[in-house]
Biopython code that builds the backbone (N, CA, C, O; Angstrom):
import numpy as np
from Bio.PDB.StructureBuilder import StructureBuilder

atoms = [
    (1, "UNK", "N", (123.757, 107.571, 48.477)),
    (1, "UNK", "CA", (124.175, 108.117, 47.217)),
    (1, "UNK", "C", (124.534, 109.587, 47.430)),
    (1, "UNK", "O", (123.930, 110.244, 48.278)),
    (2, "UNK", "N", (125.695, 110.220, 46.531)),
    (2, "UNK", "CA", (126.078, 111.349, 47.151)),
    (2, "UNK", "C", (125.019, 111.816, 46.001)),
    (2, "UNK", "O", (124.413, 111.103, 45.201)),
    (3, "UNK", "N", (124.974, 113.527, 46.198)),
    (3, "UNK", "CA", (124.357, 114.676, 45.612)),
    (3, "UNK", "C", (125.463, 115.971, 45.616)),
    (3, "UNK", "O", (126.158, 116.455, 46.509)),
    (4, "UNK", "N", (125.337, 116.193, 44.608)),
    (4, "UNK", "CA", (126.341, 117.685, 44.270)),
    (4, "UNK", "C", (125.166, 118.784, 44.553)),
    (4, "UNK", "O", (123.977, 118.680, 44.252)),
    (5, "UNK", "N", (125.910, 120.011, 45.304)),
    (5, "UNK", "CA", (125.260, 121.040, 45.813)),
    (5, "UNK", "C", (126.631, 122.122, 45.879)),
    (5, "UNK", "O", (127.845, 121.931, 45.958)),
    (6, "UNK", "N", (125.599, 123.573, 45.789)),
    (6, "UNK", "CA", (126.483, 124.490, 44.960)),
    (6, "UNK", "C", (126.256, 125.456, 45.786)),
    (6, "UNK", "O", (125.187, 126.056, 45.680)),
    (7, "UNK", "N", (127.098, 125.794, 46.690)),
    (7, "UNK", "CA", (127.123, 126.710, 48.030)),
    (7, "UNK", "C", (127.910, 127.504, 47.941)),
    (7, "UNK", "O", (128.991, 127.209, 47.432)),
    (8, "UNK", "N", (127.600, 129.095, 48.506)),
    (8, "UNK", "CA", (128.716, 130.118, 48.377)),
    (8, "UNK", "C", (128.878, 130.569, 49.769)),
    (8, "UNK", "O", (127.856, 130.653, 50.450)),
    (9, "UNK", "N", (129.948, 130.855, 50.258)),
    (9, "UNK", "CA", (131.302, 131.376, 50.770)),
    (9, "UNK", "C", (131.992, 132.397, 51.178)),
    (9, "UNK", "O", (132.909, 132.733, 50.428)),
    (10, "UNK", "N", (131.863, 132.917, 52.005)),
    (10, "UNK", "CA", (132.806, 134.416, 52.239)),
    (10, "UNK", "C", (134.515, 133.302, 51.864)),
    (10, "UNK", "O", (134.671, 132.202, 52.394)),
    (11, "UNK", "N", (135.452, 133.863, 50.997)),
    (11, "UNK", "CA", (136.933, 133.485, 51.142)),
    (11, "UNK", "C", (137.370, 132.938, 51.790)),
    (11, "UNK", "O", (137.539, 131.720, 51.717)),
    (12, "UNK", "N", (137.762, 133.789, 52.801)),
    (12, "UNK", "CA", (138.183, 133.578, 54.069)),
    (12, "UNK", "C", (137.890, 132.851, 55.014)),
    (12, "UNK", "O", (138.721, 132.450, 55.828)),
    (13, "UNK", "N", (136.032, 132.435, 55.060)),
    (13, "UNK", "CA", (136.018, 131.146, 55.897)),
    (13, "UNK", "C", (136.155, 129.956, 54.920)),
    (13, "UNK", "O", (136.101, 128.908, 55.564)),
    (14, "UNK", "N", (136.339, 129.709, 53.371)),
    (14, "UNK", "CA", (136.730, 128.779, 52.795)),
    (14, "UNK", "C", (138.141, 128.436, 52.877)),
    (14, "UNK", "O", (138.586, 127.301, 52.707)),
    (15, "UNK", "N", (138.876, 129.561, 53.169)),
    (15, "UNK", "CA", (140.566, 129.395, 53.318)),
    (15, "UNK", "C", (140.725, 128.788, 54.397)),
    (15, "UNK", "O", (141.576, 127.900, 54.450)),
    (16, "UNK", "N", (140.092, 129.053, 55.314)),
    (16, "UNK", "CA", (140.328, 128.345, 57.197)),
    (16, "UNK", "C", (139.655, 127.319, 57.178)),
    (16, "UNK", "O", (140.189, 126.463, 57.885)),
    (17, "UNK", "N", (138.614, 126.931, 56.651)),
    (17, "UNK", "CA", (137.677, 125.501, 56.412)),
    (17, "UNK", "C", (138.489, 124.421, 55.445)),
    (17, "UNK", "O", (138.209, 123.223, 55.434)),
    (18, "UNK", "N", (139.544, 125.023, 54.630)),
    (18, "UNK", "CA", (140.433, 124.244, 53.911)),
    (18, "UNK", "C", (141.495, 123.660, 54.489)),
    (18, "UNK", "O", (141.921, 122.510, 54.383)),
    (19, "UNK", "N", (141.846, 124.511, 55.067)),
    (19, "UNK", "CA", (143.067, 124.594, 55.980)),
    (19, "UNK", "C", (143.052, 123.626, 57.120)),
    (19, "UNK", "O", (144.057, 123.012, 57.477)),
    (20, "UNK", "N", (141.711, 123.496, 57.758)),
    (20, "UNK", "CA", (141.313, 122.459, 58.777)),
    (20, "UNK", "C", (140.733, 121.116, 58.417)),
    (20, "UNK", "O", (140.623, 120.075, 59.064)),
    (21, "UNK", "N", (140.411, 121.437, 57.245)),
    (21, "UNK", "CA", (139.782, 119.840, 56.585)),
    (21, "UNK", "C", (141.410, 118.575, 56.242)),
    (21, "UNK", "O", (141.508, 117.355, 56.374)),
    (22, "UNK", "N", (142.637, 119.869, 55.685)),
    (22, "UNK", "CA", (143.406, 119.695, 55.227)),
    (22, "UNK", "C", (144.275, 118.631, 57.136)),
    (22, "UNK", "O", (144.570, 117.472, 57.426)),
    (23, "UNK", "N", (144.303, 119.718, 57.698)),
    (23, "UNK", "CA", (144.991, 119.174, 58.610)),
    (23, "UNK", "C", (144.070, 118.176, 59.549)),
    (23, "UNK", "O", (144.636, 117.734, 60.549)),
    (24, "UNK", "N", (142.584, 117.747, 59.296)),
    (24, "UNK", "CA", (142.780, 116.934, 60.027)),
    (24, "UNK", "C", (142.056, 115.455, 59.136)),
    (24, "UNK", "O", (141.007, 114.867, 59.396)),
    (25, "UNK", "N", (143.026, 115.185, 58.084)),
    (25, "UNK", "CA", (142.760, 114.158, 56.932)),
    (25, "UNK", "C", (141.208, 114.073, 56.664)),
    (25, "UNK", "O", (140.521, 113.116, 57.019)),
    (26, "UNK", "N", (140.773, 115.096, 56.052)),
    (26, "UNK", "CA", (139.227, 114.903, 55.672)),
    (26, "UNK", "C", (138.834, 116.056, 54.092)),
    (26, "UNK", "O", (139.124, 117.228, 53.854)),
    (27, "UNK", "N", (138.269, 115.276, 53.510)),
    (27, "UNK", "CA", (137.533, 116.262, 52.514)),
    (27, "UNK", "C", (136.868, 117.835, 52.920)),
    (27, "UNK", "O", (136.540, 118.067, 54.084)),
    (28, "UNK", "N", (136.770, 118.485, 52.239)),
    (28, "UNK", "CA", (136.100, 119.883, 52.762)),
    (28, "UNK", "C", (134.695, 119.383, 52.278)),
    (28, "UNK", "O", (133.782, 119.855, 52.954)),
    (29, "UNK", "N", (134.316, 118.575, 51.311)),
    (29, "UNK", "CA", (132.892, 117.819, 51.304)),
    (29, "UNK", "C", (132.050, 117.209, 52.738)),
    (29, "UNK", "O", (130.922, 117.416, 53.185)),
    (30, "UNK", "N", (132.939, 116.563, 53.085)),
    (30, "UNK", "CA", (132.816, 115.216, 54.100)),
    (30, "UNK", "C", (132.881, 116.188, 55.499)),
    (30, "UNK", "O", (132.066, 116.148, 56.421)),
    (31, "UNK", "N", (133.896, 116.938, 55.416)),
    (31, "UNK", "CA", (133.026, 118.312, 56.680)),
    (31, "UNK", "C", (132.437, 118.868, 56.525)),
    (31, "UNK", "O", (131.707, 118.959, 57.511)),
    (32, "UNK", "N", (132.121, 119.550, 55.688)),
    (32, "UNK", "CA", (130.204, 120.066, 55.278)),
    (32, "UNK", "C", (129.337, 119.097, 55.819)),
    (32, "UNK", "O", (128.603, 119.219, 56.800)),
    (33, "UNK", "N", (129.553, 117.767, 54.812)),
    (33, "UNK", "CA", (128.503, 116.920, 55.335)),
    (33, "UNK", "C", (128.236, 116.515, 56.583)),
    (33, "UNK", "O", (127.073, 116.436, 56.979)),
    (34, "UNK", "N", (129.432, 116.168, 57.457)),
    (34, "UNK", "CA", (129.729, 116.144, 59.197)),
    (34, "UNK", "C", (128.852, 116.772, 59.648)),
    (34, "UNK", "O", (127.785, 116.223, 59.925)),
    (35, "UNK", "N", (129.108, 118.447, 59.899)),
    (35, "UNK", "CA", (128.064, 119.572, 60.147)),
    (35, "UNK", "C", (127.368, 119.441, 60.233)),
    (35, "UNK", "O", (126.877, 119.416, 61.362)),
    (36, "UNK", "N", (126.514, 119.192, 58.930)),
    (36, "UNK", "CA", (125.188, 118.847, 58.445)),
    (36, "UNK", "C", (124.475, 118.109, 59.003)),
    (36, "UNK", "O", (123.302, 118.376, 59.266)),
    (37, "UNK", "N", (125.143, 116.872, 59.333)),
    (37, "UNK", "CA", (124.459, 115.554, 59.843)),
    (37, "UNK", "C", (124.535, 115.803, 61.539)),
    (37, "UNK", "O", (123.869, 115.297, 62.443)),
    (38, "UNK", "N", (125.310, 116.504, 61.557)),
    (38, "UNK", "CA", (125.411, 117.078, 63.431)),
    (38, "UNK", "C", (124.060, 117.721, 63.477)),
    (38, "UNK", "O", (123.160, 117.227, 64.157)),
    (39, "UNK", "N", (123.875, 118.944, 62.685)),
    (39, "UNK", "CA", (123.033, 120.106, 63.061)),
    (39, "UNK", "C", (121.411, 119.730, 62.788)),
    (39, "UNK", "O", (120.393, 120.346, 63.104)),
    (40, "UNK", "N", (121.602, 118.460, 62.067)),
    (40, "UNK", "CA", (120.081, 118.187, 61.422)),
    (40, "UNK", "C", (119.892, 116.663, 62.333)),
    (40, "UNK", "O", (118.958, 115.886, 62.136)),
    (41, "UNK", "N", (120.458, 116.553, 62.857)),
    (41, "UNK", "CA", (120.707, 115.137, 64.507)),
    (41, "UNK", "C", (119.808, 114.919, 65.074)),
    (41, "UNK", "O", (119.358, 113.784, 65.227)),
    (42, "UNK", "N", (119.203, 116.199, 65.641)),
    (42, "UNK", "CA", (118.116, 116.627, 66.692)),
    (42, "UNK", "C", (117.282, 117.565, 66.237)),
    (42, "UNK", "O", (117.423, 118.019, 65.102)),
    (43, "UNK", "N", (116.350, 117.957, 67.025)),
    (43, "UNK", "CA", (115.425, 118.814, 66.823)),
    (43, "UNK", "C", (116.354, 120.111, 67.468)),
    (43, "UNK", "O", (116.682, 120.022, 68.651)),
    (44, "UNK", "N", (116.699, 121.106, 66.811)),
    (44, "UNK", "CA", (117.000, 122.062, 67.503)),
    (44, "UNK", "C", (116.230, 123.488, 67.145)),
    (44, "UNK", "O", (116.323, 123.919, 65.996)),
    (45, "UNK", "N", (115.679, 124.012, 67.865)),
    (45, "UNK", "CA", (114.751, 125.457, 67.700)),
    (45, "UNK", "C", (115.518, 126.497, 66.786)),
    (45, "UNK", "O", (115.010, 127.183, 65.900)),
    (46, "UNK", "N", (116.805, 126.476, 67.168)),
    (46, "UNK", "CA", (117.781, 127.541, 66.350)),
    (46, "UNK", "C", (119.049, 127.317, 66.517)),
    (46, "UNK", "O", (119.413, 126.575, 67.430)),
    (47, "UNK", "N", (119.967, 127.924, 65.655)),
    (47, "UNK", "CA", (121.174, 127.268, 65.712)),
    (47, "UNK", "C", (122.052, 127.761, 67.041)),
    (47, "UNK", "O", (123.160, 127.347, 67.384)),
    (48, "UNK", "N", (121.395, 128.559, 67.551)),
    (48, "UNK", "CA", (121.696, 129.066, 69.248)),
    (48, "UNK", "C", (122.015, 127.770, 69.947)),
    (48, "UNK", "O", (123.093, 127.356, 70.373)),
    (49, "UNK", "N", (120.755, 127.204, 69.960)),
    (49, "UNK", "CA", (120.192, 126.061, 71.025)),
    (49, "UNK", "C", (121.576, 124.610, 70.412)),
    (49, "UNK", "O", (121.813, 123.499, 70.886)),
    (50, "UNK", "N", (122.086, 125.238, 69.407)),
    (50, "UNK", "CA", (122.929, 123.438, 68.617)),
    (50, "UNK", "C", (124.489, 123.888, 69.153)),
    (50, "UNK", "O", (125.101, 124.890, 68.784)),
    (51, "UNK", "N", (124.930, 122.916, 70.078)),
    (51, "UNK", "CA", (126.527, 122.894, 70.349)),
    (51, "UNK", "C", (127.716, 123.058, 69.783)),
    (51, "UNK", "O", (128.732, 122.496, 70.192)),
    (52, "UNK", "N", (127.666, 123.965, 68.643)),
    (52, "UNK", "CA", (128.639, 123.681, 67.456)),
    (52, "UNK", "C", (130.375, 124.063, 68.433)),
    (52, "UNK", "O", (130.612, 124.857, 69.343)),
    (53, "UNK", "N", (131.078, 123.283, 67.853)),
    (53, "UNK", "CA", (132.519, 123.342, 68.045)),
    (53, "UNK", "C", (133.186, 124.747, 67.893)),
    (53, "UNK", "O", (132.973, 125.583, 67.016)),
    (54, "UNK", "N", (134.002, 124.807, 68.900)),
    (54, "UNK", "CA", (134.566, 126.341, 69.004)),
    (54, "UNK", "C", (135.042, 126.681, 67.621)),
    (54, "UNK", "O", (134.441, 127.558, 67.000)),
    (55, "UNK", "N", (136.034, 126.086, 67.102)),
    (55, "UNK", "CA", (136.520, 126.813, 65.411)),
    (55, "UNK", "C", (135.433, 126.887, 64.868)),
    (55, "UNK", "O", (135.324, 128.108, 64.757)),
    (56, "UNK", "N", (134.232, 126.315, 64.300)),
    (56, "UNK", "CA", (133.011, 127.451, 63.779)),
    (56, "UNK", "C", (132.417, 128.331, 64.651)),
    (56, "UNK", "O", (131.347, 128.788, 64.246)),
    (57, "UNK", "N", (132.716, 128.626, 65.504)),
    (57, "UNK", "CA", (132.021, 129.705, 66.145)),
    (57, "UNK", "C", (133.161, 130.785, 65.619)),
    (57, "UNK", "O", (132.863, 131.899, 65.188)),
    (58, "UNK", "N", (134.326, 130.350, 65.707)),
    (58, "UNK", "CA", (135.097, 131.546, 65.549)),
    (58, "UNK", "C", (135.722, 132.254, 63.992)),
    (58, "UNK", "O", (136.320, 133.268, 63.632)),
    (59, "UNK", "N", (135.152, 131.011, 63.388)),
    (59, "UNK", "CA", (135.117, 131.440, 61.848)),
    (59, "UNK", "C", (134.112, 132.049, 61.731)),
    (59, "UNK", "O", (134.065, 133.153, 61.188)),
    (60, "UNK", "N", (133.106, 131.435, 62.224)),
    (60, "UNK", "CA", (131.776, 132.376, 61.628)),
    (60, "UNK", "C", (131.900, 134.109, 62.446)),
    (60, "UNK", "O", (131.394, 135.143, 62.009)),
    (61, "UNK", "N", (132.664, 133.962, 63.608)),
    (61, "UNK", "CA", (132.544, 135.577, 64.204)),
    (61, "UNK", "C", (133.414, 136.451, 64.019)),
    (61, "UNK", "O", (133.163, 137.631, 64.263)),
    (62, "UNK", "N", (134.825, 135.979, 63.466)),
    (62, "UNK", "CA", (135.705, 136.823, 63.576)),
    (62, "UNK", "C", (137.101, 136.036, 63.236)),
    (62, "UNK", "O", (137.068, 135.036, 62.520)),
    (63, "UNK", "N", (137.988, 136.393, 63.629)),
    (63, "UNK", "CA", (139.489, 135.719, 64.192)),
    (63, "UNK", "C", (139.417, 134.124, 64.478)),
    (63, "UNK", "O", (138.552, 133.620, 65.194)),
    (64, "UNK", "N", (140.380, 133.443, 63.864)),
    (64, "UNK", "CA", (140.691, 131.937, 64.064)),
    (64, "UNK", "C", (141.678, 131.700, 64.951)),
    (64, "UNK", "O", (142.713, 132.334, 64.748)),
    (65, "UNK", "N", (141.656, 130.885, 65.983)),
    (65, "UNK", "CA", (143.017, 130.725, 66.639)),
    (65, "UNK", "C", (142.869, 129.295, 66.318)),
    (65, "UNK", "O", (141.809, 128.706, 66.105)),
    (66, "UNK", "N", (144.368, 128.683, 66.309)),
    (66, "UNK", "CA", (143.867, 127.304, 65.937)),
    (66, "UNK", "C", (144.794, 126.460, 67.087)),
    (66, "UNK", "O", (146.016, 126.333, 67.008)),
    (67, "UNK", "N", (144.097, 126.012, 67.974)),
    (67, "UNK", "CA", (144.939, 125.397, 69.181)),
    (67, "UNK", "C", (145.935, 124.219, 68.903)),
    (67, "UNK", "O", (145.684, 123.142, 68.363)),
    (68, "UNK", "N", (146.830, 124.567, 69.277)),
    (68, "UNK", "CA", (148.017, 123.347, 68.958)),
    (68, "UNK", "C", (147.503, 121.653, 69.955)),
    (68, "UNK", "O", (147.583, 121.409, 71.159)),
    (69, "UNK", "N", (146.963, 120.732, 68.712)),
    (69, "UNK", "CA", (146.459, 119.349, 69.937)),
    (69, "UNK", "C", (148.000, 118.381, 69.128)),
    (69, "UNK", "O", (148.816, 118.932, 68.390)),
    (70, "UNK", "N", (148.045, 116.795, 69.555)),
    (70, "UNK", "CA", (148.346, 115.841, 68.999)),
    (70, "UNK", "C", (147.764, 115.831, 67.349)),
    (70, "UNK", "O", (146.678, 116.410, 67.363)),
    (71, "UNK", "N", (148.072, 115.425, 66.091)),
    (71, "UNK", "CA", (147.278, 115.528, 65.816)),
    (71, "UNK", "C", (146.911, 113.746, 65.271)),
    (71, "UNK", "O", (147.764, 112.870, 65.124)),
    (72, "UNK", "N", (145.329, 113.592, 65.043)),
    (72, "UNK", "CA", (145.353, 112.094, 65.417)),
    (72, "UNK", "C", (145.820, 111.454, 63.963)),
    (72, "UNK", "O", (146.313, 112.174, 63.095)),
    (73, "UNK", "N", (145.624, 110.058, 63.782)),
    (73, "UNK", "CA", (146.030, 109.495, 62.670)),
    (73, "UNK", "C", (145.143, 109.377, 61.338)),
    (73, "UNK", "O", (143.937, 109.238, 61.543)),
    (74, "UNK", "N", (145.446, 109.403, 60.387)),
    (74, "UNK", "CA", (144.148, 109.445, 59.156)),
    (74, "UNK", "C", (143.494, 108.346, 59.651)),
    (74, "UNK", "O", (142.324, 108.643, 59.892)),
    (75, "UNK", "N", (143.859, 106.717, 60.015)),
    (75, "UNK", "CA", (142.753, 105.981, 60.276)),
    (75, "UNK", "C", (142.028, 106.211, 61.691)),
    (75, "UNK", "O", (140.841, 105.891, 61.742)),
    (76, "UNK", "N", (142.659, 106.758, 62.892)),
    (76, "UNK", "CA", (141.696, 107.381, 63.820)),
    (76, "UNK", "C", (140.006, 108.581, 63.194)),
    (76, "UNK", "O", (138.789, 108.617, 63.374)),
    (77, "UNK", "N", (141.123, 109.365, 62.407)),
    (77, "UNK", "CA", (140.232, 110.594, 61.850)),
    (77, "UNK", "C", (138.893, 109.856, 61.418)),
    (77, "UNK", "O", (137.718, 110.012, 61.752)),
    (78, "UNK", "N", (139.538, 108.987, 60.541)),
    (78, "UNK", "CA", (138.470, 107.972, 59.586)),
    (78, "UNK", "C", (137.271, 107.144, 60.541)),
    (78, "UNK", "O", (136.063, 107.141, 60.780)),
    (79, "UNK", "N", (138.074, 106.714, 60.758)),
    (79, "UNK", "CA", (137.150, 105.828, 62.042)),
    (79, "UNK", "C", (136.029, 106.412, 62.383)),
    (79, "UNK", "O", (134.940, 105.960, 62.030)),
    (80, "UNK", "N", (136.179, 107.635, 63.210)),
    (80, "UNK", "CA", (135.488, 108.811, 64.009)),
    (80, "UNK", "C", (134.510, 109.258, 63.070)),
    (80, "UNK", "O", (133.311, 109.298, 63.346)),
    (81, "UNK", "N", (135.131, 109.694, 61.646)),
    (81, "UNK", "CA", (133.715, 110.015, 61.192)),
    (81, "UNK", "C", (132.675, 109.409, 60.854)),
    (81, "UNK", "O", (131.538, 109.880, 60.888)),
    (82, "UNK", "N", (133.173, 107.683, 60.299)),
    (82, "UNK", "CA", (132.362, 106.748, 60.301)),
    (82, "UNK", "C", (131.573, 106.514, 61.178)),
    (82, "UNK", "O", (130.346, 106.544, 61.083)),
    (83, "UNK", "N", (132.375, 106.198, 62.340)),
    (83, "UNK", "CA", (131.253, 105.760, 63.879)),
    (83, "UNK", "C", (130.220, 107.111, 63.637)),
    (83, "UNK", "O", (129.218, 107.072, 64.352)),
    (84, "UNK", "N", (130.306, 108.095, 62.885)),
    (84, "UNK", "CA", (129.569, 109.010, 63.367)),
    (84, "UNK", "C", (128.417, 108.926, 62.807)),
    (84, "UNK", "O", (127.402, 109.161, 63.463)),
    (85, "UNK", "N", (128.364, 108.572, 61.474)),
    (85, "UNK", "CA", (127.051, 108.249, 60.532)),
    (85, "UNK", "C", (126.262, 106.419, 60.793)),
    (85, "UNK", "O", (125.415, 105.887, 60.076)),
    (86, "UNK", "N", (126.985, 105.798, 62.151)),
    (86, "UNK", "CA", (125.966, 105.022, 62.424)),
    (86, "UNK", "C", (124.952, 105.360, 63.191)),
    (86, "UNK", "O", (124.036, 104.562, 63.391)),
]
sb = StructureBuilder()
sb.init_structure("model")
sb.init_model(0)
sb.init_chain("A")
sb.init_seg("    ")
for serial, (resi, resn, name, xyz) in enumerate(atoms, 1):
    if name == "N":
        sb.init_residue(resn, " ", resi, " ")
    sb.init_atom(name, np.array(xyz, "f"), 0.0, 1.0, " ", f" {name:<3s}", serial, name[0])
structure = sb.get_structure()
């Protein structure tokens, strides 16, 4: 069952978190929640010790570069996040 939750934002990493949810067919909900379910996975001591993906490292520090890939298909995208919550 979902739950509504009311989180604030510097702009600017909501503009680049939009921007990437946008381009890679996903809710800006459903990547929050991604995150979430990544970072709360394992036991991790601090968020040092947790592998997060280069574009949040670089939203959260500074400057975005956003590397030019393929980009995959909404039902690939889909797929992937599913397999991810089994």
């Amino acid at each position: 069952m979902d739950s509504k939750l009311t989180l604030s934002f510097n702009q600017d990493v909501v503009a680049k978190a939009k921007k990437y949810a946008a381009e890679n067919n996903i809710s800006l909900s459903r990547l929050i929640e991604h995150l979430l379910i990544q970072v709360t996975s394992s036991d991790y001591k601090s968020l040092d010790d947790y592998p997060i993906s280069d574009w949040v490292s670089m939203v959260a520090e500074g400057e975005v570069e956003y590397k030019k890939t393929p980009k995959p298909s909404r039902k690939a995208s889909k797929d992937e996040f599913f397999s991810s919550k089994k």
